[in-house]
C-alpha positions in Angstrom: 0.0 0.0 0.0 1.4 3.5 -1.2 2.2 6.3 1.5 1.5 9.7 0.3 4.9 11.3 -0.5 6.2 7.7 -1.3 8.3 7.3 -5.0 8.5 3.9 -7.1 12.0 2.7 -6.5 13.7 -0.6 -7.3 16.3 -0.2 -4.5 16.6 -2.6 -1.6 14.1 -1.5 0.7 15.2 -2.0 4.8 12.0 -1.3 7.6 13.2 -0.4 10.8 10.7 -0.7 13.4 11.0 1.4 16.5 13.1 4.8 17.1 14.8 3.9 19.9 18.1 3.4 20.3 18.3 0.6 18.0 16.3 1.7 15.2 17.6 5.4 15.2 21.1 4.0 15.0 20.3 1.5 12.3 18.9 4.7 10.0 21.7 6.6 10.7 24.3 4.1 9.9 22.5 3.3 6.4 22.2 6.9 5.5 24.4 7.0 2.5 23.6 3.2 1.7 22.0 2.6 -1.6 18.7 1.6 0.2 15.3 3.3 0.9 14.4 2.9 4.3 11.4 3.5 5.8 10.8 4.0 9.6 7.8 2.5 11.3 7.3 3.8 15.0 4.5 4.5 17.5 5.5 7.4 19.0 6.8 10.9 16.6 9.8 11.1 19.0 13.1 9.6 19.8 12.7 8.8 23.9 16.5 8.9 26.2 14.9 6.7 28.5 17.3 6.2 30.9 16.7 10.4 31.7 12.8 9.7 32.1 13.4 9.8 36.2 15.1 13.3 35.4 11.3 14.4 33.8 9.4 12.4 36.3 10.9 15.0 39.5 11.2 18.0 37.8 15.0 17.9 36.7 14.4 18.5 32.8 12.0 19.1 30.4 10.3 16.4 28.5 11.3 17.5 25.0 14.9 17.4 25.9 15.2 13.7 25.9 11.8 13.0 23.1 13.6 14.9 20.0 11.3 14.6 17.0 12.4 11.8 14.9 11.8 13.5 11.7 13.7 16.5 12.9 16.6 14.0 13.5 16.7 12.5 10.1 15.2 14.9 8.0 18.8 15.2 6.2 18.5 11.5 5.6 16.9 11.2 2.0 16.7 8.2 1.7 14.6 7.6 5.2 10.9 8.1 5.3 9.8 8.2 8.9 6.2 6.7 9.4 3.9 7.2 12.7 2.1 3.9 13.1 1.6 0.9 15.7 3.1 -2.3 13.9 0.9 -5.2 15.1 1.6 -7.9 12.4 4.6 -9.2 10.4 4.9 -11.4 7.8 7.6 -13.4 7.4 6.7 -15.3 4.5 5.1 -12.4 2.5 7.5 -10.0 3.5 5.4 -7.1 5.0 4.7 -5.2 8.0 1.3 -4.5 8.8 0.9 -1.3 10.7 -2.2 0.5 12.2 -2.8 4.6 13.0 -6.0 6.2 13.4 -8.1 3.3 12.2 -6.3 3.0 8.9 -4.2 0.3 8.0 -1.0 0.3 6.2 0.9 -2.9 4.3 4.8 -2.3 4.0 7.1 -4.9 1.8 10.5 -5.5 2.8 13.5 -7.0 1.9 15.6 -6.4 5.3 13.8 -5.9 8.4 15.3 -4.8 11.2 13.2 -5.4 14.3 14.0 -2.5 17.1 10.8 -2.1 19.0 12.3 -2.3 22.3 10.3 -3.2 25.6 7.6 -2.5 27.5 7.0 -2.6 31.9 6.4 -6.3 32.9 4.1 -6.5 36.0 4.9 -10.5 36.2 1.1 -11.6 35.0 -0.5 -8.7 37.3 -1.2 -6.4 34.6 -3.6 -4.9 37.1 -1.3 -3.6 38.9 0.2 -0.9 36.4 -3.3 1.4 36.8 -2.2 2.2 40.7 1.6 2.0 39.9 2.5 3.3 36.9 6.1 2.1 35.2 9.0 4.6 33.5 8.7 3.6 29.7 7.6 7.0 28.4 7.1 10.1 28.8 3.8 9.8 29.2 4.6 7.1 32.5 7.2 10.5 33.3 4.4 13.1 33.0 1.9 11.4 35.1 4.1 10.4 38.0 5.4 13.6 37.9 1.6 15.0 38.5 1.1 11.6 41.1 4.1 12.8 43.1 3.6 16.6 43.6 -0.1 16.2 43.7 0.1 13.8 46.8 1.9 16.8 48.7 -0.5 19.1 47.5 -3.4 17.1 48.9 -1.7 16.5 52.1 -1.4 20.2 52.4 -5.3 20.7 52.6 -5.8 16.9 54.7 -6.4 17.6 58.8 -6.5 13.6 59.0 -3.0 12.5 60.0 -3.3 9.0 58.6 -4.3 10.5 55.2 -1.5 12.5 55.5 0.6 9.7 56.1 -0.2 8.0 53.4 -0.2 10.8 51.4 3.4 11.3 51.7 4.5 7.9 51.5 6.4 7.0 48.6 6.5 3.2 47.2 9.4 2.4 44.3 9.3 -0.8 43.8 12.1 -2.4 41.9 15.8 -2.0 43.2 17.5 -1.9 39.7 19.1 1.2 38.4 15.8 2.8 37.6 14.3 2.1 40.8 17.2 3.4 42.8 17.6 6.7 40.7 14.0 7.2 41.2 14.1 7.1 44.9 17.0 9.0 45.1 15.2 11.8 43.6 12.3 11.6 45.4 13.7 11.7 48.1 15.7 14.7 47.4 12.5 16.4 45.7 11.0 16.2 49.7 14.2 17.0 51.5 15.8 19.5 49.5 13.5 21.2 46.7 10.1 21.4 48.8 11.7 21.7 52.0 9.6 25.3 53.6 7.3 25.3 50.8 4.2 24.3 52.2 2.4 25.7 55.8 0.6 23.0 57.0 3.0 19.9 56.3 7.0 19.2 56.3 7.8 17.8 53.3 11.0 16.8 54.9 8.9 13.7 56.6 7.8 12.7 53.6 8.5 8.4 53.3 10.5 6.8 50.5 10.7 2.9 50.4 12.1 0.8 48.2 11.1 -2.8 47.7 12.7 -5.8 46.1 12.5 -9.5 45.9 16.0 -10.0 45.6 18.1 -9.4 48.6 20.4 -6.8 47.2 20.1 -3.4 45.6 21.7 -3.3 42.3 22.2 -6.7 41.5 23.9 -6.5 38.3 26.4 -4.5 39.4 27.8 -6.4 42.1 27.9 -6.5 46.1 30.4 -4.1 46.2 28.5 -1.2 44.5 25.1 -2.6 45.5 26.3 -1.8 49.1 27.7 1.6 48.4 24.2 2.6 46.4 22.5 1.1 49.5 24.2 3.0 52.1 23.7 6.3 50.2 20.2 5.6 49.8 20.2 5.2 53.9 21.6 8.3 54.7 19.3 10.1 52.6 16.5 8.6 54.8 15.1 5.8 52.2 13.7 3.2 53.7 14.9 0.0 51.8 13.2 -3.4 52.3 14.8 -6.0 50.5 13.2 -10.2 50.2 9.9 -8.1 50.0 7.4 -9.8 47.2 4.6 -7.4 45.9 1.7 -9.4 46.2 -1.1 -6.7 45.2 -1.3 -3.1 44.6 -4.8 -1.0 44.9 -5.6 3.0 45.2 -4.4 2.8 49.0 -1.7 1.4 49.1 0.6 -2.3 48.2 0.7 -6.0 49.8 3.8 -7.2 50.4 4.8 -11.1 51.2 8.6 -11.1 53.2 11.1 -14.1 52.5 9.8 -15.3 55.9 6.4 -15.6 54.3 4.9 -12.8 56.3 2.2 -10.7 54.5 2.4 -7.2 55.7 0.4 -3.9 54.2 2.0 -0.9 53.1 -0.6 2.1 52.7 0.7 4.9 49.9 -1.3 6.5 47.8 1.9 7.2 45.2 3.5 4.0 44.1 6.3 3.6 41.4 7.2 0.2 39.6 10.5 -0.5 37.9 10.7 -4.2 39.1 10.6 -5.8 35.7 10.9 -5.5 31.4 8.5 -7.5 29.1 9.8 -7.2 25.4 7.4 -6.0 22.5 4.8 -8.7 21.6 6.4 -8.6 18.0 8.9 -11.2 19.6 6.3 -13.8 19.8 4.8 -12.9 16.1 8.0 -13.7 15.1 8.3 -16.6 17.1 5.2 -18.2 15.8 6.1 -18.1 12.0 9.8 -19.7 12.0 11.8 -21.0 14.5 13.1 -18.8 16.5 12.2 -19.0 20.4 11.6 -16.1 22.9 12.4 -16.3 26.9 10.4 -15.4 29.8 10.8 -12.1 28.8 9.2 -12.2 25.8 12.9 -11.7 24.1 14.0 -13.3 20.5 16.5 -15.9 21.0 18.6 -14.8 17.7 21.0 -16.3 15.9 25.1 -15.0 16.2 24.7 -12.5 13.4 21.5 -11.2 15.5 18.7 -12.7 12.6 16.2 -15.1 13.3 16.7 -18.9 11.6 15.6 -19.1 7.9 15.3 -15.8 7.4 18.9 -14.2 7.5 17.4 -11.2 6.3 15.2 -10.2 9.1 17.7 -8.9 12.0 16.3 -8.3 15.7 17.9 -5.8 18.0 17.5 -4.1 21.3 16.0 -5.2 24.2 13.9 -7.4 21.8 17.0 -9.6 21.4 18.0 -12.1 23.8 22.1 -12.6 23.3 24.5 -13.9 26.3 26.0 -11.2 27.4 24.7 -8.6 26.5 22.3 -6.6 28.8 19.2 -4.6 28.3 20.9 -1.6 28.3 21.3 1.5 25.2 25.1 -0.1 24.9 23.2 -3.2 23.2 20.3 -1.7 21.1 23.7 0.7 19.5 25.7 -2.3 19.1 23.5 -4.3 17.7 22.0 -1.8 15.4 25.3 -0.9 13.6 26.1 -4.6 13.0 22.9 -5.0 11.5 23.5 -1.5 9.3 26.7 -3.0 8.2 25.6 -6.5 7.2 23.1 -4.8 5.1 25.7 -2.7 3.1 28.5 -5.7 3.7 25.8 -7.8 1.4 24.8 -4.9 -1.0 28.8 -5.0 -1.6 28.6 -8.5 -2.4 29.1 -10.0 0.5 28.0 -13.9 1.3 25.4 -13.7 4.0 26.5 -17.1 5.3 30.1 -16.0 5.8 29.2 -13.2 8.6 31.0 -13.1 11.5 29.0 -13.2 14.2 28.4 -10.1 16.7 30.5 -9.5 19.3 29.2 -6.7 22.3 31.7 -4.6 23.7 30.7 -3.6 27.4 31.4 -0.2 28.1 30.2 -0.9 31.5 26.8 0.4 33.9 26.5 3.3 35.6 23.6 4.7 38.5 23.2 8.0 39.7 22.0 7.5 43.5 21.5 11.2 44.2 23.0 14.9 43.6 27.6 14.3 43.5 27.1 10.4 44.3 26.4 7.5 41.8 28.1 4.2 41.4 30.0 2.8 38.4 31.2 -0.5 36.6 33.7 -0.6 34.1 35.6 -3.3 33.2 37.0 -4.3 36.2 37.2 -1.0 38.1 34.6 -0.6 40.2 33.7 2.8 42.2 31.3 5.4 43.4 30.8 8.5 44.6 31.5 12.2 42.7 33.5 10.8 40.5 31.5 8.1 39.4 28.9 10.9 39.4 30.6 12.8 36.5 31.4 10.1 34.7 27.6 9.4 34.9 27.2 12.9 33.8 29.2 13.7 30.9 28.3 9.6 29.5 24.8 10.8 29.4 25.3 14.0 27.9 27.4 12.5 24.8 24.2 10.2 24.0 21.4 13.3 23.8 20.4 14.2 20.4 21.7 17.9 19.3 24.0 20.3 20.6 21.3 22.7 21.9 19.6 19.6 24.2 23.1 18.9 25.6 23.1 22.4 26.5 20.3 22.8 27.8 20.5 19.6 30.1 23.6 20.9 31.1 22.5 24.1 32.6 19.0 22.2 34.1 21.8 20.1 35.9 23.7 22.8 37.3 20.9 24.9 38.6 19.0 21.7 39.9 22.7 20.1 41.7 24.0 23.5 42.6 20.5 25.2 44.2 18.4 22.1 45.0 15.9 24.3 42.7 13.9 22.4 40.1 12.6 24.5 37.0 10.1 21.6 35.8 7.9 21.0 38.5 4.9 22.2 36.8 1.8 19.8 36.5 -1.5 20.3 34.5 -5.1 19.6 35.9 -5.2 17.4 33.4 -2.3 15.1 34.4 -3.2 16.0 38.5 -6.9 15.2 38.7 -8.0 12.7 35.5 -7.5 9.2 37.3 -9.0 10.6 40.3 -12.3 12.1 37.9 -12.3 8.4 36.6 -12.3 6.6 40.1 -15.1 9.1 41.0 -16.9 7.9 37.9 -16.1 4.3 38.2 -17.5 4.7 42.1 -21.1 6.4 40.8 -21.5 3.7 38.2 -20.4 0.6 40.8 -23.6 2.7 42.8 -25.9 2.7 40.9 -25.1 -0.7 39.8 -26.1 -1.7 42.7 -28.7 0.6 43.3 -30.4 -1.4 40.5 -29.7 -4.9 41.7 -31.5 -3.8 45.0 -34.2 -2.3 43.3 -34.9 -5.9 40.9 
């Protein structure tokens, strides 16, 4: 099916789903390739992801880590950028099926390079993600943003101190990198940025926990760094609870069952999860139509050169892939992407598709910001935290945003922010504040009157 703008062309014709890291890469590296490619993606922007804490307490701006995609490869003529929600492909037929608006779009191939990245896993309790939203967008960002600061605002105006309580209690659940980063900040957002801003509560006793099953924070980055994270997060006043399963979440608050088996009940109003990663359901198309197999995680089990078996010509990347070694981390979506870029011109060259060499990841190591001058850092085998780890964290994640005038920008949010404890993005709309609590309210009157009825029968 024809795009408008589209033009006949006999050239090999790559589709890249996803703009991610993978699929951004992947369009960039083919740029002066003798290819058309066309872009399939469900958002118009290219998300930073591991910044979206930064938007969720007020750090940055949103649009400073979502660039428009178009804007970033408008000088790419050979790339046609299409807004759309793939949810087929055909492996045999050669096409990608993709949906916006009600209207359905048909896309042929002959490389397709599968990027769409991954989505919060709530472990079966899909449930759960209404009362605790994850950090996989900016929309996830926007509304935990308006969750956080609108639980302060509403204590403010509370006389009942166990609403209040529970008001400013602060569940993260989820002791990884993104879990850690996000209790940092919210923790420094009560201590720090709010601290004499309101009359009738301290936002200084504001609670932060942070839950975990395992029984370490961190836990792919060692004992030695878990520790050091941990005992920042301590001093800071964050209440960590590790061997604590989340059993069930509601409105009011989370279940938890300890590694002693005892089920306990933690009441917050504002909960966070960054406990788990389910990869795009894409992974399980492809599954079903050759013979490729996914893991727990929903992940493609690829082949060394990253394709899926019998068909050498569609390449999966990202946090889509499952390869030893190589973690779900920007590193591997980059990695991967560029191999896949250069197979495709490697071949255009002539080159014998059976005769790749098969891709090797280069770990550049894992960093974690904990709070304000104090992160932690892997590299190889050094291993250390602290300011300097914090820097390192710091300039890393300034080399990877899109544009000079973002880097900038960032740059002088993170000075004013580290340097004043001020925040100049703390502002949230009615829309964002109030719109789960209108649809409670409504949910409530028609649960009423439902019963109302039944009475009355």
């Amino acid at each position: 099916m024809s795009h408008p703008g589209a033009t006949a062309s006999d050239r090999h014709k790559v589709v890249i789903i996803g703009s991610g890291f993978g699929g951004l890469t992947a369009a960039k590296k083919l740029k002066r390739a003798d290819v058309d490619v066309k872009m399939i993606a469900k958002t118009t922007h290219h998300l930073f992801q591991p910044l979206l804490y930064q938007v969720a307490t007020g750090i940055i701006p949103s649009g400073e880590i979502a660039p428009p995609t178009r804007m970033i490869l408008r000088k790419h003529k050979n790339c046609q950028v299409l807004l759309g929600d793939v949810t087929h492909i055909d492996l045999a037929a050669r096409t990608v099926k993709s949906e916006l608006l009600g209207h359905t779009y048909v896309t042929p191939y002959d490389t397709l390079i599968v990027a769409a990245g991954a989505g919060q896993s709530y472990f079966g309790n899909d449930h759960f993600a209404e009362w605790a939203p994850g950090m996989k967008s900016i929309d996830d960002a926007l509304e935990l943003r308006a969750r956080i600061l609108s639980a302060f605002e509403q204590a403010e105006r509370s006389s009942d101190p166990a609403r209040r309580e529970k008001l400013l209690t602060f569940t993260v659940v989820g002791a990884g990198p993104t879990g850690v980063e996000m209790a940092g900040q919210i923790a420094e957002l009560a201590d720090h940025t709010l601290k004499g801003a309101f009359r009738h509560i301290d936002s200084t006793t504001a609670r932060v926990i942070l839950l975990d099953a395992a029984p370490a924070v961190l836990p792919p980055m060692g004992e030695k760094l878990g520790k050091k994270a941990q005992a920042r997060l301590e001093k800071m006043g964050v209440d960590i609870q590790l061997g604590a399963m989340v059993t069930d979440v509601d409105r009011n608050g989370i279940t938890v069952k300890d590694s002693d088996g005892t089920i306990r009940r933690i009441e917050s109003a504002t909960k966070v999860w960054s406990a788990g990663v389910q990869a795009s359901p894409l992974g399980r198309i492809i599954a079903e139509q050759s013979e490729a197999e996914v893991d727990r995680a929903g992940r493609v089990l690829v082949q060394p050169d990253l394709t899926i078996p019998g068909h050498p010509n569609v390449f999966v990347v990202g946090d889509m892939a499952h390869v030893e070694g190589v973690p779900g981390q920007a590193q591997g979506a980059i990695q991967g992407a560029k191999y896949a870029a250069d197979a495709i011109k490697a071949e255009l060259k002539g080159a014998d598709r059976s005769q790749r060499e098969p891709f090797k990841y280069f770990d550049k190591g894992s960093m974690a910001t904990v709070s304000r001058f104090s992160a932690v850092a892997k590299i190889g085998p050094l291993e250390f935290g602290g300011f300097i780890a914090w820097l390192a964290w710091l300039g890393l994640h300034l080399i990877y945003l899109v544009g000079f005038r973002r880097k900038l920008t960032t740059l002088v949010s993170w000075t004013v922010t580290f340097l004043s404890t001020q925040r100049g993005n703390l502002t949230i709309t009615e829309q964002q504040a109030y719109a789960r609590t209108r649809i409670e309210e409504l949910e409530e009157i028609a649960a009423s009157l439902q019963d109302s009825e039944k009475a009355a029968s």
